[in-house]
C-alpha positions in Angstrom: 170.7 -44.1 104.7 172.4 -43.8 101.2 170.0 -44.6 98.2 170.5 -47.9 96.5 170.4 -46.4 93.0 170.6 -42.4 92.4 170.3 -41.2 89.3 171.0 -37.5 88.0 169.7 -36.3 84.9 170.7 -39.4 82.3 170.0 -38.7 78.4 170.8 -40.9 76.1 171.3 -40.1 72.4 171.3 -42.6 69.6 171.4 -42.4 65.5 169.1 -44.4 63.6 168.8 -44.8 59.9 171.6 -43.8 57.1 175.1 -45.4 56.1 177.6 -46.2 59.0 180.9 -44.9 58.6 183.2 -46.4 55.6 186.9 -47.0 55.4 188.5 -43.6 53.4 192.1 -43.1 51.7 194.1 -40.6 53.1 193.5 -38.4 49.8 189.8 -38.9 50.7 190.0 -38.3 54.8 191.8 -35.1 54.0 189.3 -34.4 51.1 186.3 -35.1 53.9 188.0 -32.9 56.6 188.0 -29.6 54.1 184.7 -30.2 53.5 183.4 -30.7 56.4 182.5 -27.0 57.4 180.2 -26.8 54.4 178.2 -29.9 54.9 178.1 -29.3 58.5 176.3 -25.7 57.2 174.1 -27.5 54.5 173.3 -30.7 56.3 173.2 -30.1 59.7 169.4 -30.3 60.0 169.8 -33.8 58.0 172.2 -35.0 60.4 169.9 -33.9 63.4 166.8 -35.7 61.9 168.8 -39.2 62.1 169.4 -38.8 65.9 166.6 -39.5 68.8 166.6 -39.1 72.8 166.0 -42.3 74.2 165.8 -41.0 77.5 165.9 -37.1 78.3 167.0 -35.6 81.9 166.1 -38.0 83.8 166.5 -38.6 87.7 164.8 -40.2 90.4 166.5 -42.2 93.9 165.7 -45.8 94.8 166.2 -47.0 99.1 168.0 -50.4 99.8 164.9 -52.4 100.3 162.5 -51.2 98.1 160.6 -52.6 94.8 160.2 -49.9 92.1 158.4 -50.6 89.0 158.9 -48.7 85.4 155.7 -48.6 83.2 155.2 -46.8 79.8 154.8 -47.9 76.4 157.0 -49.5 74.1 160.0 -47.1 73.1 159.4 -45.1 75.9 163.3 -45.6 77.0 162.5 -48.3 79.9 164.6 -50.9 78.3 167.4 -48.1 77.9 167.2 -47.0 81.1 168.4 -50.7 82.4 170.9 -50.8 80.1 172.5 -47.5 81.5 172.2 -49.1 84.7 173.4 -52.4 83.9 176.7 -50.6 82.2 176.0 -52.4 78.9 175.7 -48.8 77.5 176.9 -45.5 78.6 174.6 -42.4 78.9 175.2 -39.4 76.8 174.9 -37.0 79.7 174.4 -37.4 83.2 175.4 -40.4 85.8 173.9 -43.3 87.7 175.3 -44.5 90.9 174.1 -48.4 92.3 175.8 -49.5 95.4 176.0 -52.9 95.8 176.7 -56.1 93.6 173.7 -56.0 90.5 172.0 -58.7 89.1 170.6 -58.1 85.5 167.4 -59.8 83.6 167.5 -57.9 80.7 167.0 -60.7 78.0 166.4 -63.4 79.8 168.4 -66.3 78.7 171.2 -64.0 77.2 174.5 -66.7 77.5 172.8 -69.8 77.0 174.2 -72.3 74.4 171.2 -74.5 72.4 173.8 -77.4 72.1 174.7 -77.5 76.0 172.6 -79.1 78.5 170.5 -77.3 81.2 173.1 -78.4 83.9 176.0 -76.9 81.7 174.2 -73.9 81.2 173.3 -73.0 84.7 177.3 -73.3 85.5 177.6 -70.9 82.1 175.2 -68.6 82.8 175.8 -68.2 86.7 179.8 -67.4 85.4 178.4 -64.6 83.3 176.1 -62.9 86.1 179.3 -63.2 88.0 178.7 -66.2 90.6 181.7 -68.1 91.0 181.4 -72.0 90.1 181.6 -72.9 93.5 178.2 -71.0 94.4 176.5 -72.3 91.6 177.5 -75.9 93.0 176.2 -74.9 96.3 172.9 -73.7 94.7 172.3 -76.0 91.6 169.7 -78.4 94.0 167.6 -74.9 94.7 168.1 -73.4 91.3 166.7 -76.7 89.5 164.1 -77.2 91.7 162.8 -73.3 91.5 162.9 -73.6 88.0 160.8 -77.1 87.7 163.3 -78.7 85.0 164.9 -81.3 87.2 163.9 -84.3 84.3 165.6 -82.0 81.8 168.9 -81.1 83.5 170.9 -83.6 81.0 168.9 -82.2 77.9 170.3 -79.9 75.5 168.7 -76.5 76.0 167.6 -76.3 72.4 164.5 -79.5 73.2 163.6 -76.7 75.9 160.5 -74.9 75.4 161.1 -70.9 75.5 158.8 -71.1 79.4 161.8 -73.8 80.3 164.6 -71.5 79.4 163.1 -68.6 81.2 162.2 -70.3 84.4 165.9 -71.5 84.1 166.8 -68.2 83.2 165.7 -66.5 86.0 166.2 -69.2 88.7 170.0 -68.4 88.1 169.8 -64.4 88.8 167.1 -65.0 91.4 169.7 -66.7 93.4 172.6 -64.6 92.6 174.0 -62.7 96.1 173.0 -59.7 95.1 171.6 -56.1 96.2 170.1 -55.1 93.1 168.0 -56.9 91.2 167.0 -55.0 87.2 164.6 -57.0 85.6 163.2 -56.1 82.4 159.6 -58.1 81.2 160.7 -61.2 82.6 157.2 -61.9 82.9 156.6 -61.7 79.1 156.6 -65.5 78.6 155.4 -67.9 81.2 152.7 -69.5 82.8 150.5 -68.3 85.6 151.8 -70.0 87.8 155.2 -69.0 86.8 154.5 -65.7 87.1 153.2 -65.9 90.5 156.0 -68.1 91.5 158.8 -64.9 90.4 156.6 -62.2 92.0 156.9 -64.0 95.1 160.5 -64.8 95.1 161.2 -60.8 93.5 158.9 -59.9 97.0 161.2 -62.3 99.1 164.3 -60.3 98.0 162.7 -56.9 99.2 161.8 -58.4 101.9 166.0 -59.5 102.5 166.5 -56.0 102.3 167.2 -56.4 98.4 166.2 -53.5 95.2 164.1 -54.4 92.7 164.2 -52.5 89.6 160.9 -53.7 87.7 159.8 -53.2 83.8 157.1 -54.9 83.2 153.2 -54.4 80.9 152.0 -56.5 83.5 150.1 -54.0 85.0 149.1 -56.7 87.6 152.3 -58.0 88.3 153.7 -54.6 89.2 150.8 -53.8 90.9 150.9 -56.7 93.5 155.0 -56.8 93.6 155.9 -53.0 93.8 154.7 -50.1 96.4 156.5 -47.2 94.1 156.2 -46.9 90.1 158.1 -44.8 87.6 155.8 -43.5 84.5 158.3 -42.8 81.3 156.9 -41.5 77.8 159.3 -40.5 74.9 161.9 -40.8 76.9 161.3 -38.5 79.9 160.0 -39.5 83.7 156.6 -37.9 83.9 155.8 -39.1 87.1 157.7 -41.1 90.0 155.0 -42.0 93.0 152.8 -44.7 94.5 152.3 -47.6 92.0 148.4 -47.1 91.9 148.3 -43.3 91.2 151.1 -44.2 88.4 149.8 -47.1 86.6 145.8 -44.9 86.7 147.8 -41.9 85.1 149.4 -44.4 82.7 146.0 -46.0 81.6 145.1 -42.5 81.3 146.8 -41.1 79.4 149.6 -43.6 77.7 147.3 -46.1 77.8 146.5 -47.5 73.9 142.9 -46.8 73.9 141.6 -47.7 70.3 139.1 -50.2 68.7 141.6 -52.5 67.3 144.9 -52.0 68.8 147.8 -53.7 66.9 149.8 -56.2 69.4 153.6 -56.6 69.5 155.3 -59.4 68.6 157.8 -61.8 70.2 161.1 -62.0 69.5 161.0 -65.5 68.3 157.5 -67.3 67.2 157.3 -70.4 69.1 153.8 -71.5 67.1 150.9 -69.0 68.1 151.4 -65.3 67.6 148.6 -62.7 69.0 148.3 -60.5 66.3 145.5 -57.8 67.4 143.0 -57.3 70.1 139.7 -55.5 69.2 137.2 -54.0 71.6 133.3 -54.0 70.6 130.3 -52.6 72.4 126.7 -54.3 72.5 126.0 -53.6 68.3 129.0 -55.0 67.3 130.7 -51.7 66.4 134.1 -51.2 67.0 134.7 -48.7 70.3 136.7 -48.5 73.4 134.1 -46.3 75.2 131.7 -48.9 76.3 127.9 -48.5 78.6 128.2 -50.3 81.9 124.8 -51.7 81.1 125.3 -53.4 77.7 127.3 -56.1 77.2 130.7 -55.9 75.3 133.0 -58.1 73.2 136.5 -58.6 73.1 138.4 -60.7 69.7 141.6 -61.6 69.8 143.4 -61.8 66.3 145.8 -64.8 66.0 148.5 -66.6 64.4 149.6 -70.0 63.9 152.3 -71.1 62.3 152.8 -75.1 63.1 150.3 -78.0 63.8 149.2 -77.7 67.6 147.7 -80.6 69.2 146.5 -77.9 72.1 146.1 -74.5 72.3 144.6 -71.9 74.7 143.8 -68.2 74.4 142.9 -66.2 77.7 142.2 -62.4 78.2 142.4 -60.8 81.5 141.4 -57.6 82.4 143.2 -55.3 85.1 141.3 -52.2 86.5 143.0 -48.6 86.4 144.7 -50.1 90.0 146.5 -52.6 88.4 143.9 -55.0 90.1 143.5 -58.3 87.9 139.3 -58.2 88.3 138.6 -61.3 85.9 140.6 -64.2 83.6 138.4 -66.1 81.3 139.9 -68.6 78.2 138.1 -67.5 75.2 139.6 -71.0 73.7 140.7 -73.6 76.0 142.7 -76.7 74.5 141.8 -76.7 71.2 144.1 -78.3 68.4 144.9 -75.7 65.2 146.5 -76.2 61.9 148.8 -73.6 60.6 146.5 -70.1 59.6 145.2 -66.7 60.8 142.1 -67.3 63.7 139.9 -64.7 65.3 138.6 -66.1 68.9 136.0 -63.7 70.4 134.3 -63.7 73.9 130.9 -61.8 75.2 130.9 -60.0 78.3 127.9 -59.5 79.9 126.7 -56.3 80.9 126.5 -54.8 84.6 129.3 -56.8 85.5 132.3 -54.2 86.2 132.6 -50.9 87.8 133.1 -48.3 86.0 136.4 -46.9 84.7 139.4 -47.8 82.6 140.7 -51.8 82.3 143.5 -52.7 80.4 143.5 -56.1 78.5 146.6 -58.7 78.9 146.4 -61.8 76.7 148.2 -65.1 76.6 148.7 -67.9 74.2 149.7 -71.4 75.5 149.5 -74.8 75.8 147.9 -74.9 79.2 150.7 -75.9 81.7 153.0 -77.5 79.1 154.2 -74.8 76.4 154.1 -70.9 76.6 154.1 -69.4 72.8 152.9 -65.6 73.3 151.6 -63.5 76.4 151.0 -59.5 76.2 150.0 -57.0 78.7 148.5 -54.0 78.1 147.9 -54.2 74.5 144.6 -52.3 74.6 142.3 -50.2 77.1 138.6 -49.1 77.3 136.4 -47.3 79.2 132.9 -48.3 81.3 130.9 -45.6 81.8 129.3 -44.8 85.2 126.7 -46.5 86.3 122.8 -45.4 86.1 122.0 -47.0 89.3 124.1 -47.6 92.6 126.7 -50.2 91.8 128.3 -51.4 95.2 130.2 -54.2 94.7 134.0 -54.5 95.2 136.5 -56.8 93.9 139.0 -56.3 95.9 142.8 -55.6 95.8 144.1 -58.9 95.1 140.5 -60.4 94.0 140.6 -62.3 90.6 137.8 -64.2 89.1 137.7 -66.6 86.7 135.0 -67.0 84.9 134.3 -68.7 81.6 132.7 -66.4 78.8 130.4 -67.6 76.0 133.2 -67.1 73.5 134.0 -68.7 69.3 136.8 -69.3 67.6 136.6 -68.6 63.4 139.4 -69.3 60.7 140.2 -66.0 59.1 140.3 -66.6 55.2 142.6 -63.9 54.3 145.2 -61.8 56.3 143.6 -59.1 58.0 145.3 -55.7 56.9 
């Protein structure tokens, strides 16, 4: 059987920083073309510092069938990678080769038109991924009902919440006809349930004999949705293997594993920002190596930037197996005035196993409005145990469990 996607040592080159290229007289081009030789001698290491490798020799093979997920941290080249794939860029080196008809989710929601309604966007933004309008007439009852807008189909997508246009977003490519499916952190905004409700229908396409090419923080979501897991850092594949082994090596090693660990933000600020995450042991003091039997804190730094009647911060934690082991709302409905807030939950002690967990964090209005969710942004470390500890969570297990926690406005901006 002929791999799905084959791909043979792909580098991609781009130049960052300095002046693009100006419009020159012919005195001038002739001028630049003498001089060239010289300032190729004088500046060549200048010219070389404004270039970088996005991705570096990289080359892996994906079966029809299969669900393959790419972790690493921001700027590692995952983004780039699907871009290569997708043909929105070209590689500087090296080839990719997909068989079959591709379905991107690169930016989810790349096509839509604010001033068009959701039912005239679907029929838009089926004709850019390629359906033709009498599929998306066929599948407009499934694709509205999947993506849980059906009161909104006649409303212009710009009184959409940014959970709306995603769920629509995806509902479209999710029922594309396609082989290959490349979707890139299309779990970055969206509810819980959303999220379960696109791991499940990723799963189903597998299952339909369908690829899945998965970037994702989520290091639950790729845990429970793909088998296989590609590990990229600066721009190289370090490691291509089973998705547990991958995503222990990434918490590792890639993992960030400071006290305070700065949190990126989304493209567009929808009202409540996550700002930082900070890690605490039983003192108070700052640390990511924590003792299984103290207790521990985790704050979450935040921003808001309009009046919310409701707002609700969770944490989660996922073990070094990409196992979700506990959700808990450190604020749960609580209305905010525009201003920098600091919510912060105590865990008790002897409650986990030891090892690495990695901390995802959303910001919502519970069920209604999705305004920020993060995965990964920070990591720390439970020592062993002094005494047997012989409880199991599970693979899929995930408790949730409500934490003594406080919210506190932040007087000035935190540096």
């Amino acid at each position: 059987m002929n791999p799905s996607i084959r791909v043979e040592s792909i580098s991609k080159q781009y130049r960052i920083g300095g002046p693009g290229p100006s419009y020159q007289t012919l005195r001038e081009s002739l001028m630049s073309a003498i001089a060239a030789p010289v300032r190729s001698l004088r500046g060549g290491r200048a010219a070389s510092a404004r270039s970088i490798w996005a991705l570096r020799d990289v080359s892996f093979e994906i079966m029809p069938g299969e669900a393959v997920g790419i972790i690493g941290r921001n700027g590692a080249g995952k983004t780039t990678l699907l871009k290569i794939l997708s043909r929105i860029t070209r590689p500087t080196s090296g080839s990719a080769e997909l068989r079959g008809r591709v379905g991107s989710l690169l930016d989810v929601g790349t096509g839509f038109h604010p001033e068009l309604t959701g039912r005239e966007n679907i029929f838009l933004n089926g004709a850019i991924l390629g359906m033709t309008r009498a599929e998306v007439r066929r599948k407009l009852g499934s694709i509205v009902e999947f993506a849980g807008v059906g009161q909104f189909l006649e409303t212009p997508l710009k009184h959409y919440s940014s959970g709306m246009r995603v769920r629509l977003a995806f509902s479209v490519a999710a029922h594309m006809d396609t082989e290959i499916l490349l979707a890139d952190e299309v779990l970055a905004v969206g509810d819980v349930a959303f999220q379960k409700k696109c791991i499940e229908e990723m799963g189903a396409l597998t299952r339909r004999g369908r690829t899945v090419l998965f970037v994702s923080h989520n290091m639950g979501a790729v845990g429970e949705l793909c088998p296989k897991s590609i590990l990229i850092e600066k721009g190289e594949l370090v490691a291509f293997g089973g998705t547990r082994e991958m995503i222990q090596k990434y918490l590792s090693e890639f993992s960030p594993n400071a006290a305070v660990s700065a949190v990126e933000p989304p493209p567009t600020d929808q009202g409540a920002v996550i700002r930082r995450v900070g890690i605490a042991d039983a003192s108070g003091k700052p640390g990511a190596e924590l003792d299984w039997a103290l207790p521990f804190s985790i704050a979450v730094e935040f921003r808001v930037s309009r009046t919310l009647p409701a707002l609700s911060i969770g944490v989660t934690l996922v073990n070094a197996l990409g196992v979700r082991v506990i959700f808990s709302w450190l604020v749960f409905q609580q209305a905010f005035e525009p201003g920098l807030y600091q919510a912060r939950g105590e865990f008790p002690e002897k409650t986990f196993a030891s090892g690495r967990y990695a901390v995802e964090v959303v910001a919502e209005n519970y069920s209604v409005e999705d305004y920020h969710m993060a995965g990964n942004v920070a990591s720390f470390e439970i020592s062993p145990a002094s005494v047997p500890y012989d409880y199991d969570f599970g693979e899929y297990a995930l408790l949730h469990a409500r934490i003594p926690s406080r919210v506190e406005r932040l007087s000035e901006p935190q540096p």
